[in-house]
N, C-alpha and C positions, 0 to 999 in steps of 0.2 A: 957371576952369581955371588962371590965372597963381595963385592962391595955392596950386592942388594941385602946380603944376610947381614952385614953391618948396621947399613940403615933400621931394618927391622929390630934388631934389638935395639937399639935406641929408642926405636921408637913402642915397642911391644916390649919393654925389660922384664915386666912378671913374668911371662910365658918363655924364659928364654929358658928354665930346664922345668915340664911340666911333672906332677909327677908320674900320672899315668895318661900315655901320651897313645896318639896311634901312627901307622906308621902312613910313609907317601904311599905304597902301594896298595895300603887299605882305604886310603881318602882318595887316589887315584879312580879306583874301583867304585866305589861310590859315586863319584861325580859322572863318572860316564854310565855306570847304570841308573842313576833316577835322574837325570838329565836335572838338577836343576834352576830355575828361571836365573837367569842373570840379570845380579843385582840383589840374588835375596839368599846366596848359594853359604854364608858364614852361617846365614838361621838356621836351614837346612842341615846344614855340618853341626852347627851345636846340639841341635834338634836329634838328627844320629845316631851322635857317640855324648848323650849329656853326661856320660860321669869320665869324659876323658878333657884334657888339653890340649891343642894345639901351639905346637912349640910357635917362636915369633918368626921362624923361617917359613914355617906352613899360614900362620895367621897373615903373614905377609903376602907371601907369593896368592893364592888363593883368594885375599881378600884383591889387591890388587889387577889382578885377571875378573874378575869377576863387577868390581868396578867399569873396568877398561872397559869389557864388551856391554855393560850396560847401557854407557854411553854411549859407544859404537853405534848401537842400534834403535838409539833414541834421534839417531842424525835427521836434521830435515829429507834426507835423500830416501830413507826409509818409508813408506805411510806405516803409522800409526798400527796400521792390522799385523802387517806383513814382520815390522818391528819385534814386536810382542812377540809374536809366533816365532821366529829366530833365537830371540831372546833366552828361548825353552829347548833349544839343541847348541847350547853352548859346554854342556858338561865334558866332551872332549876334551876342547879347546882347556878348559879350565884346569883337569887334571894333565894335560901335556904342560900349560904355566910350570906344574914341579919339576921337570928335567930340570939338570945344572943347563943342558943348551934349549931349554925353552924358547920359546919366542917372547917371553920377557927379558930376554938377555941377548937373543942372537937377531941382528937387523935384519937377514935376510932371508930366517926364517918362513917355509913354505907356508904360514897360515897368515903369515901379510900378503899373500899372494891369492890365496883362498878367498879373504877379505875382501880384495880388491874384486875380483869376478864376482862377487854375490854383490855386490853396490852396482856394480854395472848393469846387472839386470834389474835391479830393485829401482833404480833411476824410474824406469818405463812402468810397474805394477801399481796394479791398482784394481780391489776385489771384483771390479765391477767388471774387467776385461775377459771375453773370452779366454782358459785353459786359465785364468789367473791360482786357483784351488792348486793345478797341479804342478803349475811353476812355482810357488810359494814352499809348496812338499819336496820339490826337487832344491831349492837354497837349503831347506831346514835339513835336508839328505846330507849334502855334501859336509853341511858342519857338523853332522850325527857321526861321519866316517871317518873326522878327522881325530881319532882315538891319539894316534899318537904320529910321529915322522912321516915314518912310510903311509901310514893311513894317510895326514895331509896329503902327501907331494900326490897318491894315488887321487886324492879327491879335487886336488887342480887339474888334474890331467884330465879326469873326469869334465870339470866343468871347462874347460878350456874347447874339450872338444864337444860339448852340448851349446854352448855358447856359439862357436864356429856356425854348426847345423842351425841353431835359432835363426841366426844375422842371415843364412845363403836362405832359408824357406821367407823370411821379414822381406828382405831385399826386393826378390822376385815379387810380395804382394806391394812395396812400395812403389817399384819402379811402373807396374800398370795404373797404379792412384796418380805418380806424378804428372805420367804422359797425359791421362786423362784431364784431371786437373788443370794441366798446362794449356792444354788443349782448348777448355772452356774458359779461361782467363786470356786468354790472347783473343779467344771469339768476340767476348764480349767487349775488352780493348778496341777490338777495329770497327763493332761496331759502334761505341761509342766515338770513336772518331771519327764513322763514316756521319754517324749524324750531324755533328759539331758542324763541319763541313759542307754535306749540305743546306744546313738550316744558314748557317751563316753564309753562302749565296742565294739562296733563294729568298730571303727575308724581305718580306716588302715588295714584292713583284708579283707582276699579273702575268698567268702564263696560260698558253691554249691547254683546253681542257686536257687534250691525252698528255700534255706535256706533266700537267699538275699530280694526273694520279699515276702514272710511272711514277713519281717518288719516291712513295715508301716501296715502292717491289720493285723493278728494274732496277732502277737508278741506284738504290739501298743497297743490294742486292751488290753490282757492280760494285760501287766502291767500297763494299767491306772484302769482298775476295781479292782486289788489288791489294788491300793493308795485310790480309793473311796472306797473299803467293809471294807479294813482293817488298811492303814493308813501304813504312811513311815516309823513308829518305829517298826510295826508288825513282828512277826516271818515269818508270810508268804512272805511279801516282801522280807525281807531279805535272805530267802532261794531263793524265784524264782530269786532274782539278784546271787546268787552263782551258781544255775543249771546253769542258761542262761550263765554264766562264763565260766563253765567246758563242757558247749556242745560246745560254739564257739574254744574255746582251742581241743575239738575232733576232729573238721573239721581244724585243718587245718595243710598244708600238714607236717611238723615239728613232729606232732603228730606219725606219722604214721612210722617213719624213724624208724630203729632198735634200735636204742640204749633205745626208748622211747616206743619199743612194749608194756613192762608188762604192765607201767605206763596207755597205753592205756587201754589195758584190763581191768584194775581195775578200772578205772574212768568210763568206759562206764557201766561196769557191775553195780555200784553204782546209776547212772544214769540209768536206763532202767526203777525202779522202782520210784526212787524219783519224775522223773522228769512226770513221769503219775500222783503220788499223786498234787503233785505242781496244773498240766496245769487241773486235773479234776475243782480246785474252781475259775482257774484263766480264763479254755478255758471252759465254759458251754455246747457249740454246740459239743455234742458227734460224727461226723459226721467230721468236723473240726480239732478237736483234732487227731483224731483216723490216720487222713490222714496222720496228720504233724508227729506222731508219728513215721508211718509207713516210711514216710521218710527219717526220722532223723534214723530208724534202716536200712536201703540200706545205705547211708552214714556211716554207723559206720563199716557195713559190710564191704563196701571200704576199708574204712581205713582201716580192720583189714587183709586185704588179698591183699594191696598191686595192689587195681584195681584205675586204676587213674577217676578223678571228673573235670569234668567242673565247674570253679571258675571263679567268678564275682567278682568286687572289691564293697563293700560293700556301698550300698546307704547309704547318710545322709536321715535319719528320717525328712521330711519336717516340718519345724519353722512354715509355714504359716499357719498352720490352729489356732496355739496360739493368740488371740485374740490380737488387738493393744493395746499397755499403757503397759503389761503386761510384769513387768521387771524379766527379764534374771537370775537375781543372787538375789532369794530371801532372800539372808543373808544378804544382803546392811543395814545398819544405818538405821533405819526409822527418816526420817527428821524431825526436832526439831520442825516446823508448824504442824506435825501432831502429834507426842506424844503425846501429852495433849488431843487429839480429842477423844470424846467420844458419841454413839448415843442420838440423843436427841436436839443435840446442831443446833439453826439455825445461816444458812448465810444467806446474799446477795451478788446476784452477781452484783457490780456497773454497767458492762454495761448495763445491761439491766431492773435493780432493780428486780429483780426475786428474790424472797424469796426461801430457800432451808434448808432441815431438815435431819442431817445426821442419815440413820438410821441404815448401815451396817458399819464395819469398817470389814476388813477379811486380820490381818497380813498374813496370807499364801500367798494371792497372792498379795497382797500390795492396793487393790483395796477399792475405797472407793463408796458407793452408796447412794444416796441422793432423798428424796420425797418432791414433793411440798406439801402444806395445805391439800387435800382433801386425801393427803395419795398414789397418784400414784409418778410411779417412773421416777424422772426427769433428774437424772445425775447419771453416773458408770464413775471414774476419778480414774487414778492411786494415789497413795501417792506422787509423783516426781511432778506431772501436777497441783496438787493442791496445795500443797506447794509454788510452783512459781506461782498460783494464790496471793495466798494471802501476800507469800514478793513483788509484785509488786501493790497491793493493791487493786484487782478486784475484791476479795472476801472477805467480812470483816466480822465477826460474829456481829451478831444483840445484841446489850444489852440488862441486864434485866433493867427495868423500876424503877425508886426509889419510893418507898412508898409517896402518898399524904400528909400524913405528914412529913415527911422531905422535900416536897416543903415548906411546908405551913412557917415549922420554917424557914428555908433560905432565903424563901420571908422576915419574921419578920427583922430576920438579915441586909439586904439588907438596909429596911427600916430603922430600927434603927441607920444604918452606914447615911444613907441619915440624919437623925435628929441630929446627933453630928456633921454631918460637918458644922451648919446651928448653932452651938452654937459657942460662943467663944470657950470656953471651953471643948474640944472633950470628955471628961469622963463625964461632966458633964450628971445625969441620970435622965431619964422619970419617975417620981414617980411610983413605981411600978414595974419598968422593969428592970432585971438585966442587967448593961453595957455589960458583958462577956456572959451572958446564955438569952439573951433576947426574941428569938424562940424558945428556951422550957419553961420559962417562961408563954410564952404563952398560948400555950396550954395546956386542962388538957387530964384527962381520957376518 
């Protein structure tokens, strides 16, 4: 504290003896009964006591602290509302600055700690969210409380354990969004890969009628429950895309020509059995199965006896049921704005200052899903859509918050850079204060 009161009278030399002055425990008193706005708390004090002075240790300290938390809560991490509104329960905090062990002086001061739990939640708020009214009351609370030490350390502890309870009741409504979520992004995944798949064997061929409209239902049907039970590296896929291969190559009319009998025979025969193991995990409806089965053997019977088939040219597998956003060639580059993306991280979207928390990323379908504060779910945005969000700058991630002590030495800085410009002699030094480290200087433990 003696090398901040140094600096201040250098820098404040009129007020260094006022004549009628008041004391810390009357400006103390004042700042935590009319709380007021930080940033504006020197008007207010002159406003007060107009026929008194503020010595250059109170002009200092108080001007200082009151700067500090100005900016404090002008941080992009804050909106805008919630800011302001914080801004207006800083009078504690400002009259605690006058202790000789303030948290303008001491680094590990409980209200760097305070600090840091009201940003943590401020990350996620946003007026618009449900209970937002009574979370905004509950930050402006804890800074109301912190009068002095004990009041801080009491109003960490306070929020340390409302914080806890927040995260275990968020948690619970996250993890039913994600599974869900998860859920409907892996669906849509397999079936957009079951189509891919299809269309890309079936393209261009003539197939018997029942063969053509099993497509979109059976067939479809099948291979997207293979891609969700067992997944596109599995032996089971990989076999039921080879059956599905050698029965379309069965039906069609080429097959059937003489030079290609044996070759029939022997692929059918191999297939008779496989392709019932395959369709029992792929078609579970015994009834279903049993039917297509029975078809696909008159078809083969066809074929092997030279009885002609009514052939249909082969439907495309409809695109439209794949949900919008959902890109086509999930092997594309993932864009350079989203690598780095990790769950956890919050945005804001500028138009509308909505705070957003990513909490799904699912390279498979390139899909990204996002929760507001209370933990529901506010946005499902492809990788491509968001990306071009934020190269055009609608989405910007929220910073984390700098630690109150490194405002506090910056502010020192700041000041110290004010006090050599005001000497001839710009190095010339504050007894006490180093010219180069003068904000750590300051502060101790």
């Amino acid at each position: 504290m003696e090398r901040l009161e140094r600096l201040f009278a250098g820098l404040y030399p009129g007020e260094a003896n006022p004549v009628k002055s008041v004391s810390d425990a009357q400006l103390a008193s004042f700042l935590r009964r009319q709380q007021p706005r930080a940033g504006d708390a020197l008007n207010a004090i002159h406003e007060a006591f107009a026929d008194t002075t503020l010595t250059c240790r109170q002009r200092g300290l108080v001007g200082m602290a009151d700067s500090i938390l100005a900016d404090y809560f002008t941080q992009a991490v804050f909106h805008p509302q919630l800011g302001e509104c914080l801004r207006h329960a800083c009078g504690g905090l400002m009259a605690l600055a006058l202790n000789d062990d303030g948290w303008l002086v001491r680094r590990r001061h409980p209200a760097g700690a305070l600090l840091t739990r009201i940003a943590e939640v401020a990350q996620g708020w946003h007026p618009g969210n449900p209970r937002a009214a009574h979370i905004r009351d509950t930050l402006a609370g804890w800074l109301a409380g912190a009068a002095d030490t004990a009041g801080t350390r009491k109003a960490v502890a306070q929020a340390e354990d409302w914080i806890s309870r927040f995260h275990e009741r968020r948690q619970r409504v996250t993890k039913r969004v994600k599974e869900t979520e998860s859920g409907l992004l892996e669906m849509r995944h397999a079936r957009q890969h079951a189509v891919q798949a299809l269309n890309r064997q079936v393209a261009g061929r003539d197939l018997p009628e029942f063969m053509a409209e099993s497509l979109a239902q059976q067939w479809m049907s099948a291979f997207q429950r293979v891609l969700l039970n067992e997944g596109e590296n599995s032996p089971v896929w990989l076999r039921l895309n080879r059956c599905f291969g050698l029965l379309l190559w069965t039906l069609q009319p080429e097959a059937a020509q003489a030079g290609q009998r044996e070759k029939l025979q022997r692929v059918i025969g191999r297939l008779r059995n496989e392709l019932r193991e395959v369709l029992e995990s792929a078609m579970p409806d015994d009834v279903e199965r049993n039917d297509l089965l029975d078809s696909i053997q008159v078809a083969h019977l066809c074929q092997l006896h030279n009885r002609p088939m009514d052939l249909v040219r082969a439907p495309v597998v409809d695109r439209g049921a794949i949900s919008a956003g959902t890109p086509a060639d999930a092997g594309r580059d993932i864009p350079a704005e989203v690598q780095s993306l990790h769950p956890g991280r919050w945005f804001q979207v500028n138009a509308t200052g909505e705070r957003l928390q990513l909490l799904l990323r699912n390279d498979q379908s390139r899909q990204l899903v996002f929760v507001n504060q209370p933990g529901m779910r506010a946005l499902e945005i492809s990788f491509e859509a968001f990306a071009g969000r934020i190269g055009c700058g609608d989405a910007i991630a929220v910073p984390e918050p700098g630690p109150l002590a490194q405002w506090v030495s910056d502010s020192v800085e700041t000041l110290f850079g004010a006090w050599c410009a005001r000497r001839r002699e710009p190095g010339e030094a504050v007894p006490g204060v180093s010219p180069t480290g003068g904000g750590a200087a300051i502060l101790s433990r």
